[in-house]
DRENTORKOL-3810 file (N, C-alpha, C; in nm, 4 decimals):
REM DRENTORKOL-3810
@n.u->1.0589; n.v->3.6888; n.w->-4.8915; ca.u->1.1974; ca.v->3.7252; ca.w->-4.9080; c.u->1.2415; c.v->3.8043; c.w->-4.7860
@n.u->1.3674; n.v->3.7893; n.w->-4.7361; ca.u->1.4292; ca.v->3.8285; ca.w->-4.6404; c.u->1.4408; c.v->3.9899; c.w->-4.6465
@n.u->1.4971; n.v->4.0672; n.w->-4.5725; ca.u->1.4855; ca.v->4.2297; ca.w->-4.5806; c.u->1.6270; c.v->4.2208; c.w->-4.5834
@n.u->1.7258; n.v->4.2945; n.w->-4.6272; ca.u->1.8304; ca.v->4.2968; ca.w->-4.5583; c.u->1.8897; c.v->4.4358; c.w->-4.6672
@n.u->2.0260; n.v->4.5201; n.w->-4.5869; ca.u->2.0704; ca.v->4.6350; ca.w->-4.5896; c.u->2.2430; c.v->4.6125; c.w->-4.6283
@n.u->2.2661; n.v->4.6470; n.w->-4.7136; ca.u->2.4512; ca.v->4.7134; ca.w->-4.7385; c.u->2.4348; c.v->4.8381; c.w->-4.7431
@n.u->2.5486; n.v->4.8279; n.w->-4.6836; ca.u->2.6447; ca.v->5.0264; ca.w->-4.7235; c.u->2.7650; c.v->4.9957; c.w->-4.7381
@n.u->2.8063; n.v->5.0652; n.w->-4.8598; ca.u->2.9362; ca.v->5.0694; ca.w->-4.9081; c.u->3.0125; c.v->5.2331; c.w->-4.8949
@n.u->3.1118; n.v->5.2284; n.w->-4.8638; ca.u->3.1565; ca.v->5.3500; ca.w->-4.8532; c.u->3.2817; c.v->5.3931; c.w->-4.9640
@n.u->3.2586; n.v->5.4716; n.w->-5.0566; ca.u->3.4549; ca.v->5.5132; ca.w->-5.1260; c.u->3.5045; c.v->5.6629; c.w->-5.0705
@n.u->3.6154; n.v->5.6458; n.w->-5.0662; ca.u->3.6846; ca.v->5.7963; ca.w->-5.1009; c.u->3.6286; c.v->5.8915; c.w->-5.1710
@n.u->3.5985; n.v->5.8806; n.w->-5.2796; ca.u->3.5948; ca.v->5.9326; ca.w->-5.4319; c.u->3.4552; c.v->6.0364; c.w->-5.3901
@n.u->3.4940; n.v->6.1769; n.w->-5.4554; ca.u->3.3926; ca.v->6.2711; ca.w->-5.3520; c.u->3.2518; c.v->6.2874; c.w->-5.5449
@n.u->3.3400; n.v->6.1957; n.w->-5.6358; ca.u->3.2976; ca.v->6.1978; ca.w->-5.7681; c.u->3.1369; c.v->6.1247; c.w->-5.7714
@n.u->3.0406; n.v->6.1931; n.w->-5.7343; ca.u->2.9083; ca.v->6.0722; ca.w->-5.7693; c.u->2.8709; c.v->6.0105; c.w->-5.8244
@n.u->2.9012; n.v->6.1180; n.w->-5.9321; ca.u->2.8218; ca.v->6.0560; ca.w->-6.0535; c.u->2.9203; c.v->5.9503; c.w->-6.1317
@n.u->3.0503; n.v->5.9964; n.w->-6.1412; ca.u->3.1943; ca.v->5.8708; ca.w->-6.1578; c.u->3.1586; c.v->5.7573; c.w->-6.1012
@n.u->3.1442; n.v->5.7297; n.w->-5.9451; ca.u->3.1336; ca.v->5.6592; ca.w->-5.8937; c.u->2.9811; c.v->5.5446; c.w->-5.9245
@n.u->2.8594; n.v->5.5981; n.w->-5.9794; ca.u->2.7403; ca.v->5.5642; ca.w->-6.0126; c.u->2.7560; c.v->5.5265; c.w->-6.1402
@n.u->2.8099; n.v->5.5799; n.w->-6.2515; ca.u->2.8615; ca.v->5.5401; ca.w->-6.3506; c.u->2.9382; c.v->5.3791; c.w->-6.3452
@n.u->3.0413; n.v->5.3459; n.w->-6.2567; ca.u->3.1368; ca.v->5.2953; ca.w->-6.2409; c.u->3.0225; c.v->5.1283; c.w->-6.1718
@n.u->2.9465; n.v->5.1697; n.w->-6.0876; ca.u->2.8137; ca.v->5.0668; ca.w->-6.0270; c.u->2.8000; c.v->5.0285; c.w->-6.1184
@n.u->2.7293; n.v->5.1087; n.w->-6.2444; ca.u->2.6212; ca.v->5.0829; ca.w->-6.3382; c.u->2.6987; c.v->4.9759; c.w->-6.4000
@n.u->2.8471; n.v->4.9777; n.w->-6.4301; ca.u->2.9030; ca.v->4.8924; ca.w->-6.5638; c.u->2.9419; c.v->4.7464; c.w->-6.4317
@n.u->2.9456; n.v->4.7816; n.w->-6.3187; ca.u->2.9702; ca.v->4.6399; ca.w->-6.2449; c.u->2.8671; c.v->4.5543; c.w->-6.2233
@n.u->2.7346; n.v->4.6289; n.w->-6.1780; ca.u->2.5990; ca.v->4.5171; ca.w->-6.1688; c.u->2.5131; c.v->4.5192; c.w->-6.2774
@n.u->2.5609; n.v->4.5547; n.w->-6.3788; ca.u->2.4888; ca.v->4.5214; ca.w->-6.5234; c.u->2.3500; c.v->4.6223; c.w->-6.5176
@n.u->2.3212; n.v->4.7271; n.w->-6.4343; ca.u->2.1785; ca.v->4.7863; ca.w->-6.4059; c.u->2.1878; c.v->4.9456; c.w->-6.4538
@n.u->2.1490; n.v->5.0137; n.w->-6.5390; ca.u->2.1381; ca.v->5.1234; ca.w->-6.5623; c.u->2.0613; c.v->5.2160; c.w->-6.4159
@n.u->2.1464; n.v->5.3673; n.w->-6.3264; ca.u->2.0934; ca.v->5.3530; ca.w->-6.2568; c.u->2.0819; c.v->5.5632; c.w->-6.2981
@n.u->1.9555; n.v->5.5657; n.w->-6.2642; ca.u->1.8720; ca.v->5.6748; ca.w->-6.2692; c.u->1.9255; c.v->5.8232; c.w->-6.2105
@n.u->1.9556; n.v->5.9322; n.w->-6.2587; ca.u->1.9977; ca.v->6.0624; ca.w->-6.1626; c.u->1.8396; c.v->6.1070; c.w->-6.1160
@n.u->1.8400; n.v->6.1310; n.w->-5.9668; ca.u->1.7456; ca.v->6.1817; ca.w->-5.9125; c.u->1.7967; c.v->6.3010; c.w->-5.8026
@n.u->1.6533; n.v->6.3810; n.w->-5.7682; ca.u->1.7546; ca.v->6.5250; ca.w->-5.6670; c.u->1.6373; c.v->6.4642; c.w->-5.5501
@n.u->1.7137; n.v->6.4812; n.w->-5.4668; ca.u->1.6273; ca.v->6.5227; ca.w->-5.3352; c.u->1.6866; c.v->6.6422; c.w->-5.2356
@n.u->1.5666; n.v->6.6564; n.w->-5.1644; ca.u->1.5519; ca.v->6.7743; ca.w->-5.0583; c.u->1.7081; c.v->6.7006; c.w->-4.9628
@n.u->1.6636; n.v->6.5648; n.w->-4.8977; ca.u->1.7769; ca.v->6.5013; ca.w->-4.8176; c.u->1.9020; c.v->6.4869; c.w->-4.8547
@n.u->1.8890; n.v->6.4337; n.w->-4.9869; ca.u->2.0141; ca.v->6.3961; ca.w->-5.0223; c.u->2.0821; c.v->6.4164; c.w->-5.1741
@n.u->2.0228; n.v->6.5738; n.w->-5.1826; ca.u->2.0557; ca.v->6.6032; ca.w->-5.2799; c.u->2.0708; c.v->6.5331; c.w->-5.4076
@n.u->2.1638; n.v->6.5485; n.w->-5.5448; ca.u->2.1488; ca.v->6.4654; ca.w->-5.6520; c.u->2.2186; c.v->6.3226; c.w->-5.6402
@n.u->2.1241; n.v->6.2029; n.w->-5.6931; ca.u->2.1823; ca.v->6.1031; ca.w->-5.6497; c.u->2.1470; c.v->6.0024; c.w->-5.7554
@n.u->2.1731; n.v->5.8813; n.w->-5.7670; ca.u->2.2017; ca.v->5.7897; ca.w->-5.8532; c.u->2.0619; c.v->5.6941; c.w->-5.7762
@n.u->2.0185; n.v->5.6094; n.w->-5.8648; ca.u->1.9436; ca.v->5.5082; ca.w->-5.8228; c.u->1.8797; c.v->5.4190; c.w->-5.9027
@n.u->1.8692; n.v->5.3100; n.w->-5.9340; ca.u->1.8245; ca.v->5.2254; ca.w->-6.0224; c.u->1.6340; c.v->5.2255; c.w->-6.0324
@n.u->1.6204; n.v->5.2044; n.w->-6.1440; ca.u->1.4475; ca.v->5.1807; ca.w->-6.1235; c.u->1.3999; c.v->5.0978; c.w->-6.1333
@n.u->1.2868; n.v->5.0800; n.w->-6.1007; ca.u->1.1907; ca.v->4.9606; ca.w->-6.0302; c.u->1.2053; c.v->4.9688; c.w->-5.8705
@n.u->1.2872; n.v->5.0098; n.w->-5.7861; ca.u->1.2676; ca.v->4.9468; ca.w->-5.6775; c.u->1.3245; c.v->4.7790; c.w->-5.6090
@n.u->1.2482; n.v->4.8179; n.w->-5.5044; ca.u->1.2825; ca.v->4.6373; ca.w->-5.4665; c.u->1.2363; c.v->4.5573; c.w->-5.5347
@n.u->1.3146; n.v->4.4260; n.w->-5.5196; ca.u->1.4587; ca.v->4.3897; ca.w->-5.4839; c.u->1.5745; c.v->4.4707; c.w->-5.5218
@n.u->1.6413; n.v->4.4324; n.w->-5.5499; ca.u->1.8064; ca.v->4.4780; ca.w->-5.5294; c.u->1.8374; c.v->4.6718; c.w->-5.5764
@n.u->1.7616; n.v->4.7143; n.w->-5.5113; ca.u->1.7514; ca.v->4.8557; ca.w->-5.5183; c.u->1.9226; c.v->4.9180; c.w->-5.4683
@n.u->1.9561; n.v->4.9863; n.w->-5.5639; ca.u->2.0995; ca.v->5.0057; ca.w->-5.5476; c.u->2.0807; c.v->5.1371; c.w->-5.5602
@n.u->2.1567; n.v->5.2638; n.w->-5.5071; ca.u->2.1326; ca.v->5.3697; ca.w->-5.4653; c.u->2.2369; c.v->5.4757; c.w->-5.4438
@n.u->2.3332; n.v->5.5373; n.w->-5.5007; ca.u->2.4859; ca.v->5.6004; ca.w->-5.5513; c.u->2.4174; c.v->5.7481; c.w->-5.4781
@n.u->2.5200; n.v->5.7865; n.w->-5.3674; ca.u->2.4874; ca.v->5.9493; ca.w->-5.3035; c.u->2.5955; c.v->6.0180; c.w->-5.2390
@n.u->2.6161; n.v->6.1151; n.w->-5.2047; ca.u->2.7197; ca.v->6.1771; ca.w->-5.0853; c.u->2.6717; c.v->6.1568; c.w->-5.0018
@n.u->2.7432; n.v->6.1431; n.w->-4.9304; ca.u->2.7779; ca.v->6.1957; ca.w->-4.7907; c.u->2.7631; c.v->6.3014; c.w->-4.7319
@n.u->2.6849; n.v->6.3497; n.w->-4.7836; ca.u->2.6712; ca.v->6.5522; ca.w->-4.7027; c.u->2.5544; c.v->6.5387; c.w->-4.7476
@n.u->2.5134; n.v->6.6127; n.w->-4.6230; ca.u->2.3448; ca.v->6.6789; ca.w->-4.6398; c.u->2.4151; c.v->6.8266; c.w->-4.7420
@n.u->2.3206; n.v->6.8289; n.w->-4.8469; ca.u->2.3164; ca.v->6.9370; ca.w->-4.9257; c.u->2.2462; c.v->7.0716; c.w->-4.8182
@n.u->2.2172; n.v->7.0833; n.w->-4.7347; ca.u->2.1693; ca.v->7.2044; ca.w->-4.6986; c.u->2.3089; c.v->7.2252; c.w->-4.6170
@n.u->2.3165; n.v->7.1936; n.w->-4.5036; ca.u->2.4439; ca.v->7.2263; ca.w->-4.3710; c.u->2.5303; c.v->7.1570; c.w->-4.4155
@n.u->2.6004; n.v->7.0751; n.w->-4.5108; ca.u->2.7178; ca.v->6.9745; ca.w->-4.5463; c.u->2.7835; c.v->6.8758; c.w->-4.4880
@n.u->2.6670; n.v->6.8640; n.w->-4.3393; ca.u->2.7367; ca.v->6.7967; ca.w->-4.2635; c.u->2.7196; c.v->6.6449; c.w->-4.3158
@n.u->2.7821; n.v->6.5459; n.w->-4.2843; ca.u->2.8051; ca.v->6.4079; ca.w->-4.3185; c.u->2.6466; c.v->6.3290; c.w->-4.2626
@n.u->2.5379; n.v->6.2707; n.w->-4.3763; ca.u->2.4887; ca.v->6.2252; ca.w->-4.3528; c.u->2.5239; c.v->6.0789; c.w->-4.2069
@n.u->2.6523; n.v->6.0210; n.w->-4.2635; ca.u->2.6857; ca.v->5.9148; ca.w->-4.1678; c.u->2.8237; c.v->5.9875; c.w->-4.1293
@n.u->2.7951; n.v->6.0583; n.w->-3.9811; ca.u->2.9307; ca.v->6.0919; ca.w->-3.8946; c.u->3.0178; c.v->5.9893; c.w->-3.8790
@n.u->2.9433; n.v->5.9073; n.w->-3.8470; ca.u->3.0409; ca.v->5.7887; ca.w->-3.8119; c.u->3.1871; c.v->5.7535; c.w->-3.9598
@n.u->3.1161; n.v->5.7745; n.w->-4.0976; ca.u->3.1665; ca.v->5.7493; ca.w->-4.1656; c.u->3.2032; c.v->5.8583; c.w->-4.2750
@n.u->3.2513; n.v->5.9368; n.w->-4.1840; ca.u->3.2469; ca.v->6.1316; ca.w->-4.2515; c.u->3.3678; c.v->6.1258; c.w->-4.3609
@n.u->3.4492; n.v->6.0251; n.w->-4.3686; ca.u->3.5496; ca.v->5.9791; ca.w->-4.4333; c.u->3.5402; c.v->5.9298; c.w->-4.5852
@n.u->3.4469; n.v->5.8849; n.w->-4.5868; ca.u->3.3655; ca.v->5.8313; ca.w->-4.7275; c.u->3.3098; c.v->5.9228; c.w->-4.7705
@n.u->3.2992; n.v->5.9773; n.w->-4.8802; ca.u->3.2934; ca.v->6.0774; ca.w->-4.9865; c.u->3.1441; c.v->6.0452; c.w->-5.0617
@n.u->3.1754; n.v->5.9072; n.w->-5.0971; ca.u->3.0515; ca.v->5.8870; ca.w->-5.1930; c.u->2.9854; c.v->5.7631; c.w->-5.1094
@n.u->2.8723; n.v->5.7052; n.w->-5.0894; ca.u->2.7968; ca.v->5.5615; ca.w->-5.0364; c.u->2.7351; c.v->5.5166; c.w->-5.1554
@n.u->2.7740; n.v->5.4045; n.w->-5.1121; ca.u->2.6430; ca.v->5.2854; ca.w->-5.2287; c.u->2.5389; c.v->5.2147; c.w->-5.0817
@n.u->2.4316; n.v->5.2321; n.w->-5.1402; ca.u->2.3675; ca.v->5.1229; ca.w->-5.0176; c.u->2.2316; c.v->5.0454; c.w->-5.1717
@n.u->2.2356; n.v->4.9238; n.w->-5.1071; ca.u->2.1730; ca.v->4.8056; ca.w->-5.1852; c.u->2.0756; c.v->4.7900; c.w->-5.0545
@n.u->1.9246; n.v->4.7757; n.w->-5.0778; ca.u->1.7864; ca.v->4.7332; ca.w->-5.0399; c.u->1.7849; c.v->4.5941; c.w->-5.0495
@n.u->1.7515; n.v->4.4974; n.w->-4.9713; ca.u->1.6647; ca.v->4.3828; ca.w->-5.0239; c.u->1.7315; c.v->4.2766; c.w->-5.1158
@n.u->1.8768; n.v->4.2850; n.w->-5.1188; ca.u->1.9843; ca.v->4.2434; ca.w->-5.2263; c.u->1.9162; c.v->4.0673; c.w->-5.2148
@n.u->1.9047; n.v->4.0229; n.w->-5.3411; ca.u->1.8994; ca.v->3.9183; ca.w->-5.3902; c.u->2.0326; c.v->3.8101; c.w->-5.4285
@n.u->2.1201; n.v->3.8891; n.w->-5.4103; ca.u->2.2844; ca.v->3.8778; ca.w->-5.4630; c.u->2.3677; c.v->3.9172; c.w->-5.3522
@n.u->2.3531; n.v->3.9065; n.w->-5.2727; ca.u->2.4324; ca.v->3.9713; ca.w->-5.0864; c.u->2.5831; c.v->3.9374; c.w->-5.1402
@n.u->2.6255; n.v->3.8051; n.w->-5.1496; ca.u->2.7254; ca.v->3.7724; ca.w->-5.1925; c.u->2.8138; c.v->3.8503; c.w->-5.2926
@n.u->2.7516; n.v->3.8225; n.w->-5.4009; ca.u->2.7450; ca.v->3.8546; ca.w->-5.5272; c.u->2.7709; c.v->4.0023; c.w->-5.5533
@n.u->2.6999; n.v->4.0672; n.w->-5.5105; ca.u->2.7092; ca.v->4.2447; ca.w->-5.4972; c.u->2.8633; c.v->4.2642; c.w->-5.4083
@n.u->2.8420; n.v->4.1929; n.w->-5.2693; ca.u->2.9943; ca.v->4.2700; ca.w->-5.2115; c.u->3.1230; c.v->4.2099; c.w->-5.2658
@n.u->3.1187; n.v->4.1267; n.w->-5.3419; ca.u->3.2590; ca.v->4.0856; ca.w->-5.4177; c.u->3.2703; c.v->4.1612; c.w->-5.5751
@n.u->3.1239; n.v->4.2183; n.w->-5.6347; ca.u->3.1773; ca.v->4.2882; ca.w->-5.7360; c.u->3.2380; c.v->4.3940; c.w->-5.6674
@n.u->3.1419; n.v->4.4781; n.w->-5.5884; ca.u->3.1927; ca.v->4.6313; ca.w->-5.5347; c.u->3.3063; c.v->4.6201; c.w->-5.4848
@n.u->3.3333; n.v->4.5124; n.w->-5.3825; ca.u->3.4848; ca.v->4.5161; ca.w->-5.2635; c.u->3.6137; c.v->4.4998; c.w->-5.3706
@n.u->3.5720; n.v->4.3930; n.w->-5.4833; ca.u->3.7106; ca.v->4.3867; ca.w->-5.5677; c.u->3.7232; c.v->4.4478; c.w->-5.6715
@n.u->3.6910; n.v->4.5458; n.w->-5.6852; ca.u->3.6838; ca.v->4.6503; ca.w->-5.7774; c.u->3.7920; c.v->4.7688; c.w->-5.7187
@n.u->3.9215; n.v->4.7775; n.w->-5.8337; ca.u->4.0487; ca.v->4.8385; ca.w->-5.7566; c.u->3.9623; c.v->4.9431; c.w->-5.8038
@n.u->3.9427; n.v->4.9967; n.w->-5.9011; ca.u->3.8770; ca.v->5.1316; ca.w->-5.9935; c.u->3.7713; c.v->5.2124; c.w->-5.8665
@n.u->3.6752; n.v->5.1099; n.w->-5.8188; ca.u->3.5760; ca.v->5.2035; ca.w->-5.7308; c.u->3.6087; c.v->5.1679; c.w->-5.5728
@n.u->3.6811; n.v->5.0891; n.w->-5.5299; ca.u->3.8121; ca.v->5.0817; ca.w->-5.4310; c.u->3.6656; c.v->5.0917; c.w->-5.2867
@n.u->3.5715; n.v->4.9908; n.w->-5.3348; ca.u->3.4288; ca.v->5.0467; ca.w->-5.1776; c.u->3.4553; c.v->4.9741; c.w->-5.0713
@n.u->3.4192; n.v->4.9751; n.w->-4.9561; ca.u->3.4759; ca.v->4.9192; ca.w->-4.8404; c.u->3.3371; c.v->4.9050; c.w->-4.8097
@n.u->3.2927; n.v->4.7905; n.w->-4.7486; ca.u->3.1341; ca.v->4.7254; ca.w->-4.6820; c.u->3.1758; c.v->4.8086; c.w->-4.5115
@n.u->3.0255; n.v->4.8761; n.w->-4.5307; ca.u->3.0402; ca.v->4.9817; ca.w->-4.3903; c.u->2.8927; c.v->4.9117; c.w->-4.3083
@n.u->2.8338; n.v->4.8818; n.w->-4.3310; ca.u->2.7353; ca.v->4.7963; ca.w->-4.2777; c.u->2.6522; c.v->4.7034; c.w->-4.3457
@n.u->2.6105; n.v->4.5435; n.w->-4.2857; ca.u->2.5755; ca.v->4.4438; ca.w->-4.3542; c.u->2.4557; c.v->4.3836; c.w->-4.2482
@n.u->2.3554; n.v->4.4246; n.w->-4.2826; ca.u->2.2297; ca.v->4.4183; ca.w->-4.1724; c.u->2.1494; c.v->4.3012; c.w->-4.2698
@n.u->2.1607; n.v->4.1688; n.w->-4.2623; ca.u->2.1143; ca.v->4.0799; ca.w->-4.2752; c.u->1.9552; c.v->3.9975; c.w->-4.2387
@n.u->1.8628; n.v->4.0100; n.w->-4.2560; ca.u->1.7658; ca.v->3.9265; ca.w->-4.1893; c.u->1.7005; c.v->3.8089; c.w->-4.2286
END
């Protein structure tokens, strides 16, 4: 199976709203976890494949924007290994409610 990477970016500074809001679009119940990096965050279990993954944007220690580039986005979704490439960015992109914009699509 191929490797490949999404990032989705919203407004919405709401995580757990926003992880909530995943959960009822890709049918996957997804897990609250804390980390040192990235503080409390959303994530589905099992792993790969289609590992889907709900977080801020701020490092919890200094607040600065994990992705500068994309310091604008509040909350990220990023999908591992997606089995559904397609499939995943037309639930997330047409979804007025979680309103995500595809911020990188690293294909292999």
């Amino acid at each position: 199976m191929d490797k490949n990477y999404l990032l989705y970016g919203t407004l919405s500074d709401d995580v757990r709203g926003v992880a909530q809001r995943v959960e009822k679009l890709i049918g996957k119940p997804l897990q609250e976890r804390d980390s040192i990096h990235w503080g409390d965050y959303f994530m589905t279990a099992g792993g790969k494949p289609d590992e889907v993954s709900v977080y801020a944007n701020e490092d919890p220690e200094d607040h600065e924007p994990h992705f500068e580039e994309y310091a604008e986005y509040r909350t990220l979704i990023s999908i591992y290994d997606s089995t559904m490439i397609d499939e995943h960015d037309r639930i997330l992109t047409s979804d007025p409610e979680l309103s995500a914009e595809l911020l990188i699509r690293d294909i292999h």
